[in-house]
C-alpha positions in Angstrom: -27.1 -24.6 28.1 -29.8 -22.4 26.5 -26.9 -19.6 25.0 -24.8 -22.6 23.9 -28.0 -24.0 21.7 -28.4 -20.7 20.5 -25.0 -20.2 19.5 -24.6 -23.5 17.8 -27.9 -22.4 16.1 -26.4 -19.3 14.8 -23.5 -20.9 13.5 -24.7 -23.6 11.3 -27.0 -21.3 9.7 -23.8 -18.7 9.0 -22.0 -22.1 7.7 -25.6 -23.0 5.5 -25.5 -18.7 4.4 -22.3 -19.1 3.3 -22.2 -22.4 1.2 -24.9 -20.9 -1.0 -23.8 -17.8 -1.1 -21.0 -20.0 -3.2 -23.3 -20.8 -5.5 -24.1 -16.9 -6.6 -23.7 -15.6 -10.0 -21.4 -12.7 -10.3 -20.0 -10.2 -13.4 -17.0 -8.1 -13.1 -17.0 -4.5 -14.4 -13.5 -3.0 -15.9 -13.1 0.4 -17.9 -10.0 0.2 -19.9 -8.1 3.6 -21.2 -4.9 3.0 -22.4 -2.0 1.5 -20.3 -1.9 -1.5 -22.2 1.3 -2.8 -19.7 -0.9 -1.9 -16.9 -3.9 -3.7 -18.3 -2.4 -6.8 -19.4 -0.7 -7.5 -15.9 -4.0 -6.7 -14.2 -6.0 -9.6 -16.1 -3.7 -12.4 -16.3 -3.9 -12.3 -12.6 -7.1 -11.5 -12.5 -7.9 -14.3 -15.1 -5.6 -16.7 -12.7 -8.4 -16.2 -10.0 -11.3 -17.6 -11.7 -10.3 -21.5 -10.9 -11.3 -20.5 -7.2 -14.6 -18.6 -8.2 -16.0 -18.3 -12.0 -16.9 -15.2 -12.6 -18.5 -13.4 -15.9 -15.9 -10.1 -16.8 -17.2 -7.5 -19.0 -14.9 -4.8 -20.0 -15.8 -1.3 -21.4 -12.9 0.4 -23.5 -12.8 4.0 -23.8 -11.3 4.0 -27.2 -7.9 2.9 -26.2 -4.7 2.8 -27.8 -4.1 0.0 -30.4 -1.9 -1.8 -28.1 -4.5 -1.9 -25.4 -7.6 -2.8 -28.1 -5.1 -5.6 -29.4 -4.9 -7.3 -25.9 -8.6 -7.0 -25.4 -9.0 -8.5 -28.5 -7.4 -11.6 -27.2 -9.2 -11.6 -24.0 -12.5 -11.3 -25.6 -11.9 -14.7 -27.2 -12.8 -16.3 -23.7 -16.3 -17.7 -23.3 -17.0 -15.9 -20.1 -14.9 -12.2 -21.1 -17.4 -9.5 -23.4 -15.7 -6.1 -24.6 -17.4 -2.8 -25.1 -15.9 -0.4 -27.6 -16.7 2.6 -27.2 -16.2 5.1 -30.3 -14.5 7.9 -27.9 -13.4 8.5 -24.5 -16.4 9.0 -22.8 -15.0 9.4 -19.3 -14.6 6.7 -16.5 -18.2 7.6 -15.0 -19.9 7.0 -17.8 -18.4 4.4 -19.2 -18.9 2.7 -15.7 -22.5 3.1 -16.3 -22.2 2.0 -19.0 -20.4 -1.4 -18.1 -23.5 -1.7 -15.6 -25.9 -2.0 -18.1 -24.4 -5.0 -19.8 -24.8 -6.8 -16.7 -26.5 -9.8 -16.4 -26.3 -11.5 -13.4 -27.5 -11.0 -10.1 -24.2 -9.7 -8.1 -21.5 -7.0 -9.6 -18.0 -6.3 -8.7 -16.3 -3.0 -9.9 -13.0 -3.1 -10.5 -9.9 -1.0 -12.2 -7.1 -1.7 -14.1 -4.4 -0.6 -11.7 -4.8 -3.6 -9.8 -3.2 -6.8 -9.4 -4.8 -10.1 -7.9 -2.2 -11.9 -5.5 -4.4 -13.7 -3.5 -6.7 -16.3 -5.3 -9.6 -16.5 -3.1 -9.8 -13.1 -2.8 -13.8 -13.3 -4.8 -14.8 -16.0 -3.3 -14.3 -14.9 0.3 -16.2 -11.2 -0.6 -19.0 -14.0 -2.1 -19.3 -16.2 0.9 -19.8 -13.5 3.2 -21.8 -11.1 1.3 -25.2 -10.1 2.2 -27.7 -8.4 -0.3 -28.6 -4.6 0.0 -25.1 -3.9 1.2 -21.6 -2.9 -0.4 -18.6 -4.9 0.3 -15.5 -3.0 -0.6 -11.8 -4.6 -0.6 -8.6 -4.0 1.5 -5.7 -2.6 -1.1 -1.9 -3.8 -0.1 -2.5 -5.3 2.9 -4.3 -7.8 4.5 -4.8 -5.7 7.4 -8.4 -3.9 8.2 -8.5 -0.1 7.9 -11.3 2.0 8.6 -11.3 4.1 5.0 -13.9 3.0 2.5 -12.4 1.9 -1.1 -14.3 2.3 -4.0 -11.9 0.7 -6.3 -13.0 -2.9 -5.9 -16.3 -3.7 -4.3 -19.1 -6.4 -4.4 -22.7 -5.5 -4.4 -26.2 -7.2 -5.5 -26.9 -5.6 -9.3 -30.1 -4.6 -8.4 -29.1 -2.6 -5.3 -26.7 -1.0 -7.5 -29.0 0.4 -10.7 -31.4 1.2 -7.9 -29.0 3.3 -6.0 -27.4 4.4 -9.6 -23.9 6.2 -10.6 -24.1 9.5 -10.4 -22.8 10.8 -13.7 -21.9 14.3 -12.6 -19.1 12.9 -11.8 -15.8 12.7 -14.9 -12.9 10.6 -12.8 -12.9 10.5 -9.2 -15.2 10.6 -6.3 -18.2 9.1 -7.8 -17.6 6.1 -5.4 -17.6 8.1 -2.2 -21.6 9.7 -3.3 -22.6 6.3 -4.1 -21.8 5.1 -0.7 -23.2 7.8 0.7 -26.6 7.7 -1.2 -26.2 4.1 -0.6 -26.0 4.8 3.3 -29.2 7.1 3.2 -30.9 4.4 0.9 -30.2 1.4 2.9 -29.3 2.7 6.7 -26.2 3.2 8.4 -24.6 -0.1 8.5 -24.6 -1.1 4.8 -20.8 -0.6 4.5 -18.9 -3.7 4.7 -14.8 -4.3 4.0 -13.5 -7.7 3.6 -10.8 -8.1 6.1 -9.6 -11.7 3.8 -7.4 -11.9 1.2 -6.4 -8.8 -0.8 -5.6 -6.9 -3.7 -2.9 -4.8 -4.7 -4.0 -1.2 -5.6 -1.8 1.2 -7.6 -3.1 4.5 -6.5 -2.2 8.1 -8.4 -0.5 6.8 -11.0 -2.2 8.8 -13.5 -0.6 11.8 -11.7 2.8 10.4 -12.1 2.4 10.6 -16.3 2.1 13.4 -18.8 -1.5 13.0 -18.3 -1.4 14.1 -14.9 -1.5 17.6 -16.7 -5.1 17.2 -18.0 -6.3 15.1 -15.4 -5.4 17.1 -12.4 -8.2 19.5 -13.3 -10.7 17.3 -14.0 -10.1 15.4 -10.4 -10.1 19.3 -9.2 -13.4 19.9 -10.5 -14.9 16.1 -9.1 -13.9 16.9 -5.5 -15.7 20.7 -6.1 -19.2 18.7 -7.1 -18.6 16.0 -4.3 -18.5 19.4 -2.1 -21.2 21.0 -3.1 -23.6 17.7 -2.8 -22.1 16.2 0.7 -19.4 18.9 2.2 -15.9 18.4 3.1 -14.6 16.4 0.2 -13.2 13.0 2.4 -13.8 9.8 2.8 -17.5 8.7 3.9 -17.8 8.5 7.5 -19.7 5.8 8.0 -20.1 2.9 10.4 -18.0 0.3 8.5 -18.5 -3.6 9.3 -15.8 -5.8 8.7 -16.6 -9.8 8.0 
């Protein structure tokens, strides 16, 4: 009788977590380069999401293409949507940072332009079941669990995030995998979290199926050489990885 009280305990205080957790602020971070096909199909789904979670979406732009800085332009026009211009391409680490520092709520999501937002709720279940001091990354194609972390799209509490801080060695890549490692030795071993709800869709190396694959290749090359010489074999953290 004793574990059942318990139990029923337990789970109206998860249901009570959860339904403020609803009521959390939270501001999206995108760096924009080019691709204006790419970017415009990214936000009007992304912008189709916000009837099941409001959300605040700031976009840095690393001196794009006029096509891309004319959609932007439209976007910006929403209430809730602030663009960054940047005067040159100061590469996707940086401008990351950058993105960061606009921020002004209390919870941040990262995510990229080569993604597409099929499911709706996808937001508000990472916001319902996320917990502060940790990272909750996002499943990409699937709505099946794996046990890789993601970096592409995650949810964490801002000021866990300029505490732990982006390492700006990085240019392109691989910048995601130290944070969640330095976020690991900040935090302890189980602040990895994936959300095994709805999805997102992911394109992943596209860039290296382009004429810029040429002069990003190297750059990647280099990335993976730093990640080495700071945490070893250049994979994917191995971590204990929660799923909720």
């Amino acid at each position: 009788m004793l574990h059942k009280i318990i139990d029923l305990i337990q789970r109206l205080s998860e249901r009570d977590m959860r339904a403020r957790n609803l009521k959390r602020v939270v501001t999206l971070v995108l760096v924009s380069y080019n691709y204006p096909a790419m970017l415009q199909e990214c936000l009007t789904t992304l912008i189709a999401t916000r009837e099941t979670y409001p959300f605040h979406l700031v976009i840095i732009d690393n001196d794009s293409v006029p096509e891309t800085k004319a959609i932007l332009r439209e976007y910006e026009r929403l209430p809730y949507v602030r663009v960054v211009y940047m005067p040159a391409n100061v590469n996707y680490v940086k401008a990351l940072k950058a993105g960061l520092a606009e921020v002004r709520t209390p919870y941040t999501v990262t995510i990229q332009t080569d993604m597409t937002f099929p499911e709706k709720r996808w937001l508000s279940y990472m916001m319902e079941r996320y917990r502060d001091g940790t990272l909750l990354f996002i499943n990409q194609h699937h709505p099946e669990t794996r046990r890789w972390c993601y970096g592409f799209c995650f949810l964490i509490d801002t000021a866990t995030y300029r505490r732990v801080g982006v390492n700006d060695r990085f240019v392109l890549c691989c910048e995601d995998w130290d944070f969640m490692n330095r976020l690991v030795a900040a935090n302890g071993k189980r602040s990895l979290m994936q959300s095994r709800g709805p999805y997102v869709f992911h394109r992943t190396c596209y860039i290296r199926q382009d004429r810029e694959g040429a002069v990003t290749s190297p750059i990647e090359a280099k990335d993976q050489e730093t990640y080495r010489s700071i945490w070893g074999e250049c994979r994917f953290p191995r971590h204990r990885i929660r799923s909720v």
